[in-house]
C-alpha atoms as a printed R data frame, in Angstrom:
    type eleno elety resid chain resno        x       y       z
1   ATOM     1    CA   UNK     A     1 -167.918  73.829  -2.388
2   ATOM     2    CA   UNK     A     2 -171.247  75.808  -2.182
3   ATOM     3    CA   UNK     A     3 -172.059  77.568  -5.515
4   ATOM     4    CA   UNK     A     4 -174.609  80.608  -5.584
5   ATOM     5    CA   UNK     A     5 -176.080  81.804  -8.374
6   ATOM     6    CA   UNK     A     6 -178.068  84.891  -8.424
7   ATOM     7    CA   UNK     A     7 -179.146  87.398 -11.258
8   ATOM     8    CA   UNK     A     8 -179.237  90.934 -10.092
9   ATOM     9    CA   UNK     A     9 -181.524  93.486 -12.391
10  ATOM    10    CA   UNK     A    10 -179.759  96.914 -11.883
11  ATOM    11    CA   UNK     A    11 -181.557 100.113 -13.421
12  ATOM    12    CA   UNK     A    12 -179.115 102.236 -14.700
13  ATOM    13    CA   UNK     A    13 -179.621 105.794 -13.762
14  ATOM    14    CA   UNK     A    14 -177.408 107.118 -16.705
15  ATOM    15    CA   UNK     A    15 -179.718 107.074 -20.093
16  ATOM    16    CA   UNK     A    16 -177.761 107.732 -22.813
17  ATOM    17    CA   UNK     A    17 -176.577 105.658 -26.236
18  ATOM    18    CA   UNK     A    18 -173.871 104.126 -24.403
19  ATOM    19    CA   UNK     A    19 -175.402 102.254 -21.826
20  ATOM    20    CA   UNK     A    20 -178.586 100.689 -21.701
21  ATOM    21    CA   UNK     A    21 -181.729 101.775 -19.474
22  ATOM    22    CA   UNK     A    22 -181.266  98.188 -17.389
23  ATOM    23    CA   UNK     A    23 -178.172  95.966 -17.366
24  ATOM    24    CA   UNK     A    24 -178.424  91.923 -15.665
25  ATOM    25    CA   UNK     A    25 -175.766  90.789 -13.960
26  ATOM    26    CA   UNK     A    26 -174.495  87.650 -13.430
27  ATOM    27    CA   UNK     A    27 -172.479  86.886  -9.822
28  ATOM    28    CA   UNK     A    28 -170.787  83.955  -9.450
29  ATOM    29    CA   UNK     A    29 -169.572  82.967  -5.817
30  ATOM    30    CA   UNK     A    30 -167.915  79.518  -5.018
31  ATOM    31    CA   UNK     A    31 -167.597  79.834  -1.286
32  ATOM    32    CA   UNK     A    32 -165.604  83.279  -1.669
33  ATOM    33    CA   UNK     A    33 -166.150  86.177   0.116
34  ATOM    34    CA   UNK     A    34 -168.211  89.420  -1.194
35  ATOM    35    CA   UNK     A    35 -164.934  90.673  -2.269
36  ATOM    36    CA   UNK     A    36 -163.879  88.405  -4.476
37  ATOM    37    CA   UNK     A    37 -166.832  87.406  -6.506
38  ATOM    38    CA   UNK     A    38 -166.640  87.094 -10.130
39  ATOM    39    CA   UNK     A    39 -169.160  89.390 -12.258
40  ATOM    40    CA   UNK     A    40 -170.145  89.379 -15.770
41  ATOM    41    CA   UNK     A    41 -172.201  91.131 -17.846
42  ATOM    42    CA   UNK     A    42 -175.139  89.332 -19.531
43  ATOM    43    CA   UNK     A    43 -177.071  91.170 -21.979
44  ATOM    44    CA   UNK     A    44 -180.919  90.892 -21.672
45  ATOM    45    CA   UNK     A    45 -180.902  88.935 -25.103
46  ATOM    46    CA   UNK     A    46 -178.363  86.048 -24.086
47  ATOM    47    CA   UNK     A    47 -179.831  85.325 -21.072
48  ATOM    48    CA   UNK     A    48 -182.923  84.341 -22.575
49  ATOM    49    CA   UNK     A    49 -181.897  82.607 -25.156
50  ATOM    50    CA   UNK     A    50 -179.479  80.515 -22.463
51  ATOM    51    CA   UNK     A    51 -182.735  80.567 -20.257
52  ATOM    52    CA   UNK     A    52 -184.936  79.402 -23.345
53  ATOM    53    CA   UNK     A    53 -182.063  76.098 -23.804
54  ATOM    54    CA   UNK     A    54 -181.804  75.124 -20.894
55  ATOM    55    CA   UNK     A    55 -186.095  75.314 -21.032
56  ATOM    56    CA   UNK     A    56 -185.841  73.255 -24.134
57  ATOM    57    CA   UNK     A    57 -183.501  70.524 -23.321
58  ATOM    58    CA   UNK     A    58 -185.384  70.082 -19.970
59  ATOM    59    CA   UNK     A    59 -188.159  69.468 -22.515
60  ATOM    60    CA   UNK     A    60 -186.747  66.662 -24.336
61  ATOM    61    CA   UNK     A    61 -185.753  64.780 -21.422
62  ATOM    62    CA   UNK     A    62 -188.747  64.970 -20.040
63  ATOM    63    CA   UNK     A    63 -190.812  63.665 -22.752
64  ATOM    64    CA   UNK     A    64 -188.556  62.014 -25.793
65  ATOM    65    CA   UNK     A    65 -189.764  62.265 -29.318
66  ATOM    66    CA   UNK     A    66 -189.035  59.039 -30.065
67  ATOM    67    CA   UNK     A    67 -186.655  55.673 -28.588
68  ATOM    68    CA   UNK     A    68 -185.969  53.232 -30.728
69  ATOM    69    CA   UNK     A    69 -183.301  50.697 -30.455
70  ATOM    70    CA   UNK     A    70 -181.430  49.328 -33.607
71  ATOM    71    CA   UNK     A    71 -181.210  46.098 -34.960
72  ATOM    72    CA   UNK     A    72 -180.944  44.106 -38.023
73  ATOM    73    CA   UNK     A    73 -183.792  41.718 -39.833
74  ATOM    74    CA   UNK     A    74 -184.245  38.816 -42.474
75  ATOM    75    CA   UNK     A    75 -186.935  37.500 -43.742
76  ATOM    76    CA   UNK     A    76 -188.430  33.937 -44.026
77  ATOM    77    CA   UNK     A    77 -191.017  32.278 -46.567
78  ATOM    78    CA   UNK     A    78 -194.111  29.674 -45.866
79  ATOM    79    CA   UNK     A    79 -195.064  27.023 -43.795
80  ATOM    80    CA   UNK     A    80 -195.346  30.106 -40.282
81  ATOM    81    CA   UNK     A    81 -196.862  26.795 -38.733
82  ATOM    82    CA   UNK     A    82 -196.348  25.581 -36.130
83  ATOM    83    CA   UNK     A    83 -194.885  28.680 -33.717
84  ATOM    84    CA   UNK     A    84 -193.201  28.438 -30.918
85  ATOM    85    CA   UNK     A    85 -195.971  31.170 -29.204
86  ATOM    86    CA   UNK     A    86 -198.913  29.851 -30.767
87  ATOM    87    CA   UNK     A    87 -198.381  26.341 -32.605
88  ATOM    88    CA   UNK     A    88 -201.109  25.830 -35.388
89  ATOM    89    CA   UNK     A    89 -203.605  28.214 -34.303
90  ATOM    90    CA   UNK     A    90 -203.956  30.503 -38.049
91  ATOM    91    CA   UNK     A    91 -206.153  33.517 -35.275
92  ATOM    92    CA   UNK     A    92 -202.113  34.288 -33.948
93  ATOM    93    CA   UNK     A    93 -201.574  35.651 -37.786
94  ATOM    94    CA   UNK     A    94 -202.422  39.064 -38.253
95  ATOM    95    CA   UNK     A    95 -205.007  40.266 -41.479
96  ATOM    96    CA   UNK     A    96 -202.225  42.343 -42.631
97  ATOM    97    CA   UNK     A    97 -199.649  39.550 -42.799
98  ATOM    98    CA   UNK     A    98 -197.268  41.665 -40.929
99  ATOM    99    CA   UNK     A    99 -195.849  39.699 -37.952
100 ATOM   100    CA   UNK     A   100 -192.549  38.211 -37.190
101 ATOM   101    CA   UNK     A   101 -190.068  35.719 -35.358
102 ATOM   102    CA   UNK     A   102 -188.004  37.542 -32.624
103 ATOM   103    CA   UNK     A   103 -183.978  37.075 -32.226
104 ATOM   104    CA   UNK     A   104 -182.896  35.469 -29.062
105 ATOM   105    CA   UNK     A   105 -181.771  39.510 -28.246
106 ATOM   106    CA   UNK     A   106 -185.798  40.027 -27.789
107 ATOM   107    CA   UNK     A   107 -187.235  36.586 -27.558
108 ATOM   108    CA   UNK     A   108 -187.134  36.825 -23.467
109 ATOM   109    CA   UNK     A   109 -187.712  33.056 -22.669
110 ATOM   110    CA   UNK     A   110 -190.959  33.389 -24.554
111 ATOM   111    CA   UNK     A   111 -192.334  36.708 -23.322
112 ATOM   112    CA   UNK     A   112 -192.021  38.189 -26.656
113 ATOM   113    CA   UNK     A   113 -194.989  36.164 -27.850
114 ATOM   114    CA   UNK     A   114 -197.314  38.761 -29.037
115 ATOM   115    CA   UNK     A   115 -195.661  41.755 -28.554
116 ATOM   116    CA   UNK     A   116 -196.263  44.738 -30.974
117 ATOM   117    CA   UNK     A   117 -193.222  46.663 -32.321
118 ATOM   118    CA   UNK     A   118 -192.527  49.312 -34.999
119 ATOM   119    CA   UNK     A   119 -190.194  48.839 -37.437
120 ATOM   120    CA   UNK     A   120 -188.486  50.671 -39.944
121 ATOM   121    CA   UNK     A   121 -185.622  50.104 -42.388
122 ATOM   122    CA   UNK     A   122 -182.748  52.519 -41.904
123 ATOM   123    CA   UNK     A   123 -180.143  50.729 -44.114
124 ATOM   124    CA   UNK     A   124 -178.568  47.498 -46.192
125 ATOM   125    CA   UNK     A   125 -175.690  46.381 -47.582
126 ATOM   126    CA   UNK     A   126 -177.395  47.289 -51.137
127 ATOM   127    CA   UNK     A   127 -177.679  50.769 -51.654
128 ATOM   128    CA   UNK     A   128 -181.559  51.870 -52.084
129 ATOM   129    CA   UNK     A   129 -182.616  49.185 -50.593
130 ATOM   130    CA   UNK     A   130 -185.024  50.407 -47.877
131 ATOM   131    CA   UNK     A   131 -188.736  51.885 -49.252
132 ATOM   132    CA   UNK     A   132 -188.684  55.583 -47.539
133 ATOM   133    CA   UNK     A   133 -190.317  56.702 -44.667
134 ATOM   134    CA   UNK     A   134 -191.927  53.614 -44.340
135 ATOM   135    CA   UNK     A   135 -193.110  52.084 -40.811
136 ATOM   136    CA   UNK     A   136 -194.902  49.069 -40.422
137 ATOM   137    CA   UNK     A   137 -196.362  47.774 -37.107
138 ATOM   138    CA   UNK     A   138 -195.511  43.817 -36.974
139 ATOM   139    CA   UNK     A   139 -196.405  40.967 -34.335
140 ATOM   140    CA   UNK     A   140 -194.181  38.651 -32.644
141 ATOM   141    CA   UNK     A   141 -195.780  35.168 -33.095
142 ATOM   142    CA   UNK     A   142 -192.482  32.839 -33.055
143 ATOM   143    CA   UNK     A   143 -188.541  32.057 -32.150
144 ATOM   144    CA   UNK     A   144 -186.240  32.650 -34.867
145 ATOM   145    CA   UNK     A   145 -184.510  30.261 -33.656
146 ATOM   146    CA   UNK     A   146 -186.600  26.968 -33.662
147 ATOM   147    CA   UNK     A   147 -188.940  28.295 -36.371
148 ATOM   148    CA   UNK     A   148 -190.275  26.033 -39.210
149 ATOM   149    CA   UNK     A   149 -188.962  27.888 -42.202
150 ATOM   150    CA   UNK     A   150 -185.545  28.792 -41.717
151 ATOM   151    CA   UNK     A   151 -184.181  32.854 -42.331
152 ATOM   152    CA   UNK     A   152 -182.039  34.076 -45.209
153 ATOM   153    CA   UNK     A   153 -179.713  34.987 -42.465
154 ATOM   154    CA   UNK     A   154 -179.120  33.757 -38.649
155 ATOM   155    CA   UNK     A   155 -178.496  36.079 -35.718
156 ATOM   156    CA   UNK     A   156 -180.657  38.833 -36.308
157 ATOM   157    CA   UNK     A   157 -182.610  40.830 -34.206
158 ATOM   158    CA   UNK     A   158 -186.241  39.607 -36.000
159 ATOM   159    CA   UNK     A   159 -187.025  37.370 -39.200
160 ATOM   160    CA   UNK     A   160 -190.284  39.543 -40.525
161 ATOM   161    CA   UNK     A   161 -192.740  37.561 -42.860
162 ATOM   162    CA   UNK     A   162 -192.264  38.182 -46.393
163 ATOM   163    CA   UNK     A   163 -195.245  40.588 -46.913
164 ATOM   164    CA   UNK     A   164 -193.463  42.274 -43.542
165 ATOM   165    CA   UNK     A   165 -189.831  42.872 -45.347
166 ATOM   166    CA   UNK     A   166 -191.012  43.814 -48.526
167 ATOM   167    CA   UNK     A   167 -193.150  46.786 -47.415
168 ATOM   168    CA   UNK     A   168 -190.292  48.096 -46.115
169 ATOM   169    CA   UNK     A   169 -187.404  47.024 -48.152
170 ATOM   170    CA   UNK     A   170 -186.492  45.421 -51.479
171 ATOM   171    CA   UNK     A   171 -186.459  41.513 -50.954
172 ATOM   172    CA   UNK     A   172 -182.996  41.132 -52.853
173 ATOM   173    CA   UNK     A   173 -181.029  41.559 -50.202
174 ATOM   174    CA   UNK     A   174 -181.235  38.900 -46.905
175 ATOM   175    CA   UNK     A   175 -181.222  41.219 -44.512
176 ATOM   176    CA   UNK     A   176 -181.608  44.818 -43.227
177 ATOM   177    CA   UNK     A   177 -180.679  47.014 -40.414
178 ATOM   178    CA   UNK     A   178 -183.812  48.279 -38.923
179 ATOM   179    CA   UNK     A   179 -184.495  51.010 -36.462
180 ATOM   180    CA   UNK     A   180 -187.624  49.076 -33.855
181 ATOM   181    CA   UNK     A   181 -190.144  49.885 -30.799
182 ATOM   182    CA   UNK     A   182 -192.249  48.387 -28.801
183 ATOM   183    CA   UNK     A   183 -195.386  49.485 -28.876
């Protein structure tokens, strides 16, 4: 089924309050003849508004504001040494203390080791939990899994350091579901 789409611009001759000076016309055809074509009226307004969407979604799948997936985190306390990515070298620690074992969902048979990610908290168990609009960039430097200190709570996504969790959530709780990108 062929389907043609054309916008016509008529000028009216007849000026008065009644009609307007130009009128756009909309003509569907799907494979019918002349005669049996479907017109509509579309007011110069609508059609760019419609135009102006269609503009706008194009947009934002063309360049995305922002993908993030969602996951959850816990946190874990002293000795970070040895890691799984780095064993005892203290250089694979970060100045800021922000850095982080990954989950077996992003540990990719090691490949995770130094990877960069943004993290946020979106939510807890505990209302209030999560410090607003707050981001923090951490680096992956071990396995949850085999790591040295242990995490409040198994199977998360990442187990962030402690200075990691608690600039972006209350440490109270033992874990958080957190909104993460790669960076």
């Amino acid at each position: 089924m062929h389907v043609i789409h054309a916008y016509i611009h008529i000028y009216n001759v007849v000026h008065d309050d009644h009609f307007p000076s130009k009128d756009y016309y909309s003509i569907l055809a799907f494979g019918r003849p002349p005669s049996q074509l479907c017109v509509r009226i579309m007011s110069p307004p609508h059609y760019l508004i419609f135009s102006g969407c269609l503009f706008l979604l194009l947009l934002l799948q063309l360049f995305p504001v922002f993908q993030a997936d969602v996951g959850t985190a816990a946190r874990y306390r002293p000795p970070y040494t040895p890691t799984a990515c780095f064993g005892n070298d203290e250089g694979q620690f970060p100045s800021t203390n922000l850095f982080a074992s990954a989950g077996e969902g992003i540990w990719d048979n090691g490949a995770a080791c130094g990877r960069q990610y943004l993290v946020r908290c979106i939510s807890a168990a505990v209302p209030r939990t999560c410090v607003p609009d707050e981001t923090i960039q951490i680096r992956i430097v071990d396995r949850a899994l085999t790591s040295v200190s242990r995490p409040s709570r198994d199977a998360v996504t990442m187990v962030l350091s402690t200075s990691a969790f608690r600039t972006i959530a209350n440490l109270s709780v033992a874990s958080i579901n957190i909104e993460f990108q790669q960076v």
